[in-house]
C-alpha positions in Angstrom: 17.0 -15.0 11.7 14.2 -12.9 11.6 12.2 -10.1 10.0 13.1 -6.7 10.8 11.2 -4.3 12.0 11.2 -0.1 11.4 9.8 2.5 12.8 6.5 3.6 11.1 7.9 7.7 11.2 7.4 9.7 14.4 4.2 7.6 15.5 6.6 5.5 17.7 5.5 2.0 17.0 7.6 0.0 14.7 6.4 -2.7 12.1 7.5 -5.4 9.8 9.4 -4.0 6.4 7.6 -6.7 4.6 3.5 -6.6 4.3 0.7 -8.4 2.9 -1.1 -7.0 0.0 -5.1 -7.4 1.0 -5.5 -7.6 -3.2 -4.5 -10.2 -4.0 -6.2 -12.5 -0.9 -9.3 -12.2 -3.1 -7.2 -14.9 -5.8 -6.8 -18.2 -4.3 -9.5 -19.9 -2.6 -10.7 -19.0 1.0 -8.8 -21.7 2.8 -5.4 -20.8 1.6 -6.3 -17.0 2.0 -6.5 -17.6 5.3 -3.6 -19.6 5.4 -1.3 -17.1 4.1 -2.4 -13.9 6.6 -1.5 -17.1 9.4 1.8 -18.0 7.8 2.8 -14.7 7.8 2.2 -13.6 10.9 4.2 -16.6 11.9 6.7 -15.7 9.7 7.1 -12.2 11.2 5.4 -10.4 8.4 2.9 -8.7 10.8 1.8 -5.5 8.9 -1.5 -5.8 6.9 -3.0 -4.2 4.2 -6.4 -4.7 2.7 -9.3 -1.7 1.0 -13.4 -1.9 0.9 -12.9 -2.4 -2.5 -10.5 -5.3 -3.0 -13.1 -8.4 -4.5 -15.8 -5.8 -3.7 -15.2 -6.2 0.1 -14.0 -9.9 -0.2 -10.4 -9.3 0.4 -11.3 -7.8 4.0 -13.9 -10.8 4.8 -10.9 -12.9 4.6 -8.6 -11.2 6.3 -11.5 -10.8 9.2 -11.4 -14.1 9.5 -8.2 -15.4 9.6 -7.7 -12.4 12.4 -11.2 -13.4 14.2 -9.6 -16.6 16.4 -6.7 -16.7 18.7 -4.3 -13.8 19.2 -4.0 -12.8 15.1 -5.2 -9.6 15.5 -3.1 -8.4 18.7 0.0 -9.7 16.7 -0.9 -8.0 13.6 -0.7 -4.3 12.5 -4.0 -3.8 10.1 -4.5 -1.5 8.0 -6.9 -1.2 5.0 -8.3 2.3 3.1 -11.0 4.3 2.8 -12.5 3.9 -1.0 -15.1 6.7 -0.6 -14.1 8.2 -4.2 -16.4 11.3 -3.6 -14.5 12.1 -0.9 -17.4 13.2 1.2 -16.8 13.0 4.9 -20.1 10.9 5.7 -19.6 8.0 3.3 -16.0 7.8 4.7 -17.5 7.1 7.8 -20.0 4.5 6.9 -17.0 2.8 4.9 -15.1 2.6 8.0 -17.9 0.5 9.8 -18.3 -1.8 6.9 -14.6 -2.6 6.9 -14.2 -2.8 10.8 -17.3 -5.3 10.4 -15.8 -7.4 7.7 -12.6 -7.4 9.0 -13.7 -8.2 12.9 -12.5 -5.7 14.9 -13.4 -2.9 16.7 -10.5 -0.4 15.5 -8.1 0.4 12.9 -4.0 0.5 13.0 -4.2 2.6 10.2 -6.8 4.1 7.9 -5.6 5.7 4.5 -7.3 7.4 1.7 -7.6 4.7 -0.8 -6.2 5.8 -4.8 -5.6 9.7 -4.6 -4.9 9.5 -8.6 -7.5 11.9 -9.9 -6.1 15.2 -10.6 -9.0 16.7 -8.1 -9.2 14.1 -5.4 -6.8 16.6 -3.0 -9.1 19.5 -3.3 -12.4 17.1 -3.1 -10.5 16.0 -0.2 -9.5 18.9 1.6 -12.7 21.0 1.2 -15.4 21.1 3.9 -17.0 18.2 4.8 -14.6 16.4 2.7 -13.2 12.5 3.4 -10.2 14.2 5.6 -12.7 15.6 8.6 -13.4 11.8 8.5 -9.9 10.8 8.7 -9.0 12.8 12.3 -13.1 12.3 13.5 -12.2 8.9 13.4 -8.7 8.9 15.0 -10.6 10.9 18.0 -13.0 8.8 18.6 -10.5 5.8 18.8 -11.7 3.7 15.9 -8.8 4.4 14.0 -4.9 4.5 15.4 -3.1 6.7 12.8 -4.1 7.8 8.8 -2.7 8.6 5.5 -3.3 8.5 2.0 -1.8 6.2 -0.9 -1.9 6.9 -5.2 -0.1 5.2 -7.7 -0.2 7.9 -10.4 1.7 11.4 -10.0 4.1 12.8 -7.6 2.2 16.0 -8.3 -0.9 14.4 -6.4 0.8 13.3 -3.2 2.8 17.0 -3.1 -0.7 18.7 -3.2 -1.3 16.6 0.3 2.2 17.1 1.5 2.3 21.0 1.5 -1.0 21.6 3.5 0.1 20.9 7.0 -1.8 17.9 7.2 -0.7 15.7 10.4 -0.8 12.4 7.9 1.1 9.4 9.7 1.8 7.4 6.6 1.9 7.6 2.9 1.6 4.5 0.4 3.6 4.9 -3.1 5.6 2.7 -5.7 8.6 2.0 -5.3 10.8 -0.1 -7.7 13.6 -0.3 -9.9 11.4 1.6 -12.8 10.2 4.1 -10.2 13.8 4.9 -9.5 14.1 6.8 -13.6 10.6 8.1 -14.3 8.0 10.5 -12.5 9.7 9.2 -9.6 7.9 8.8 -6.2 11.5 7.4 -4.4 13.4 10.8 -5.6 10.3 13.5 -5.5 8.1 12.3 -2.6 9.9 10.1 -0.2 12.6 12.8 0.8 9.2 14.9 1.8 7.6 11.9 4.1 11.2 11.7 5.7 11.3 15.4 6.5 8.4 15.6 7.9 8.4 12.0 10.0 5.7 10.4 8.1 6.0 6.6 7.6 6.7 5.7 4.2 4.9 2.4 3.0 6.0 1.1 -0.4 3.9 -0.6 -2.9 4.3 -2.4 -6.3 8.0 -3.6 -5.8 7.5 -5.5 -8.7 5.7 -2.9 -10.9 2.7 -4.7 -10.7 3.9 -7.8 -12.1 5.9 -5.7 -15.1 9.3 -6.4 -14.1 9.3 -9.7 -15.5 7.1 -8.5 -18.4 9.4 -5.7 -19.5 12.1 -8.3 -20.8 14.4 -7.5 -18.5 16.1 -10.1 -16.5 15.3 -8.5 -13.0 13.6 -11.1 -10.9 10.9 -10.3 -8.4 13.7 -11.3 -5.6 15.6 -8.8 -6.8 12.9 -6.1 -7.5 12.0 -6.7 -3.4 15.0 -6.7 -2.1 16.1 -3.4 -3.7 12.6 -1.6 -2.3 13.0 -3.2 1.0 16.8 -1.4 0.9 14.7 1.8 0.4 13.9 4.4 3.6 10.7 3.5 3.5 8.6 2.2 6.7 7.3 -1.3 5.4 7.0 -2.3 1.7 3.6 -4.3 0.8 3.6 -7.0 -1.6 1.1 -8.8 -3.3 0.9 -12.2 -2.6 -1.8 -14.5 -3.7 -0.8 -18.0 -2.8 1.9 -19.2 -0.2 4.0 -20.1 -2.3 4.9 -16.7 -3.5 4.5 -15.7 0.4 7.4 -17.9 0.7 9.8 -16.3 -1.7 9.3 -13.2 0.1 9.7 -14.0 3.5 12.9 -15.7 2.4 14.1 -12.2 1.1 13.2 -10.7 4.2 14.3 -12.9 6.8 16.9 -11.5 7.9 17.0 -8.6 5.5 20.3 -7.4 4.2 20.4 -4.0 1.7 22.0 -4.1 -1.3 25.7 -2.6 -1.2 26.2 0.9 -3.3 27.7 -1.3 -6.1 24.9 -4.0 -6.5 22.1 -0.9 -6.3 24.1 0.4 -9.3 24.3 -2.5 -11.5 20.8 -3.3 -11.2 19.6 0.6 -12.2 21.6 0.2 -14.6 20.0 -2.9 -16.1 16.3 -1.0 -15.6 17.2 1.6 -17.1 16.5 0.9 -20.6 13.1 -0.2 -20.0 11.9 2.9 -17.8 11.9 6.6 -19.7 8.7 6.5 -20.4 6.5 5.0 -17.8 5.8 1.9 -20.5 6.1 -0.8 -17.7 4.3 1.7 -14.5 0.9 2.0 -16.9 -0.7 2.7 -13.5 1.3 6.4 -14.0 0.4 6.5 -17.6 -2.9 6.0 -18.4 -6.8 5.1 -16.1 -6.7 1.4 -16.8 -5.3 0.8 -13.4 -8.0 3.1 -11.9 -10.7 1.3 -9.8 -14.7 2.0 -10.3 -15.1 3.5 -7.3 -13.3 6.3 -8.3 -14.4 5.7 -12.1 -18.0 6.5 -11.2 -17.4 9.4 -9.5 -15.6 10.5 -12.0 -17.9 9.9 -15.0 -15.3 7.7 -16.3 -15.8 4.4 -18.0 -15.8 1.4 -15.9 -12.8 -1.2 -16.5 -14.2 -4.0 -19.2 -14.1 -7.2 -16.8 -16.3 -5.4 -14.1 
């Protein structure tokens, strides 16, 4: 047994459906951080994902070095995001040196556009000497492999992104059994990426830990297995100890989708808890919003920073 792998769109390289979630390495202590980027590796969950701003840089520190020693880095596919929030094509670029310093390495896999959720972020983006000029300066020059861009909040937001011609490699979105009856990335945005060979990576399987807080009696097992059934490229979870890494490679080894029938009957059971966006309140309202992107937006800071 082993994990599969797909292909990450039209870029031609293929990697694990299962990833780490850089977030939460910032939770247990630095030992077992460590020991969970090395354990899955091991255990075939090669793709990586991390952000300047996860633990205010600590998540990628980690990450650097359990990939400094050995081989981890040529086994791994790395990834982590670009949390310039004024979207200003020079602070991009002196993001992407801090993470390729923290995380010990001398180039990117991939480099994405870290929580397009503000309802001006594609424009900010797009305009002239915006964050995107970084993006493909930094593909030329060889310090990144491939880009894209990943939000939580509105369908709306990603389309703006889609519909410009934009070569984007990859685009990061929820995807769960809530996702699947309200503002829904899986029906507006993933048929989009697929047209136009962009790797889809999924995020927040578990609806940032509100499956098991809606009351329903969907288990995180379940919740995983139906994203990873999804067409999308790789789906990242969060995983901040090994036991929890353990669950999931256990749902992934060997991945088999759910039949038409099971899919069904568990929609079915999420849908009651879903209309409304109640348990995906990073769609509904800016408490899931990080500073970065607070600041720049004159917006105020979460309580507990």
């Amino acid at each position: 047994m082993a994990i599969p792998t797909r292909p990450l769109g039209k870029t031609g390289v293929e990697v694990s459906i299962l990833g780490v979630g850089g977030a939460h390495l910032a939770h247990p202590d630095e030992v077992e951080a460590i020991r969970i980027v090395h354990e899955a590796i091991d255990g075939g969950a090669t793709f990586l994902d991390n952000a300047w701003e996860y633990g205010n840089g600590e998540s990628e520190r980690r990450m650097g070095l359990a990939l400094a020693d050995g081989d981890w880095r040529e086994r791994s596919f790395l990834m982590t995001k670009d949390c310039a929030h004024d979207r200003r094509a020079d602070h991009s670029m002196r993001k992407l040196e801090e993470s390729l310093t923290r995380l010990k390495t001398d180039y990117l896999d991939l480099w994405q556009l870290h929580e397009v959720v503000w309802e001006d972020d594609p424009e900010m983006i797009l305009a002239p000497g915006g964050s995107l000029e970084a993006m493909i300066r930094a593909k030329e020059q060889g310090k990144v492999r491939f880009i894209g861009f990943t939000g939580h909040k509105s369908p709306e937001i990603h389309r703006q992104l889609l519909t410009e011609g934009i070569p984007w490699d990859t685009v990061q979105l929820p995807l769960n059994v809530f996702d699947a009856h309200y503002s829904s990335f899986q029906h507006e945005i993933v048929p989009m990426c697929i047209e136009q060979g962009i790797g889809v990576l999924g995020m927040k399987s578990n609806a940032g830990g509100h499956v098991p807080k809606s009351g329903s009696d969907i288990t995180p097992e379940e919740a995983l297995r139906y994203a990873l059934g999804l067409p999308a490229s790789v789906v990242i979870s969060g995983m901040d100890s090994l036991e929890i890494l353990h669950k999931n490679l256990a749902v992934a080894d060997g991945f088999q989708p759910m039949t038409d029938e099971e899919i069904a009957a568990l929609l079915e059971r999420s849908r009651p808890y879903a209309p409304d966006g109640t348990f995906e309140p990073f769609k509904t309202n800016r408490a899931y919003e990080g500073d970065e992107g607070r600041k720049v937006h004159d917006y105020p800071l979460n309580a507990a920073s």
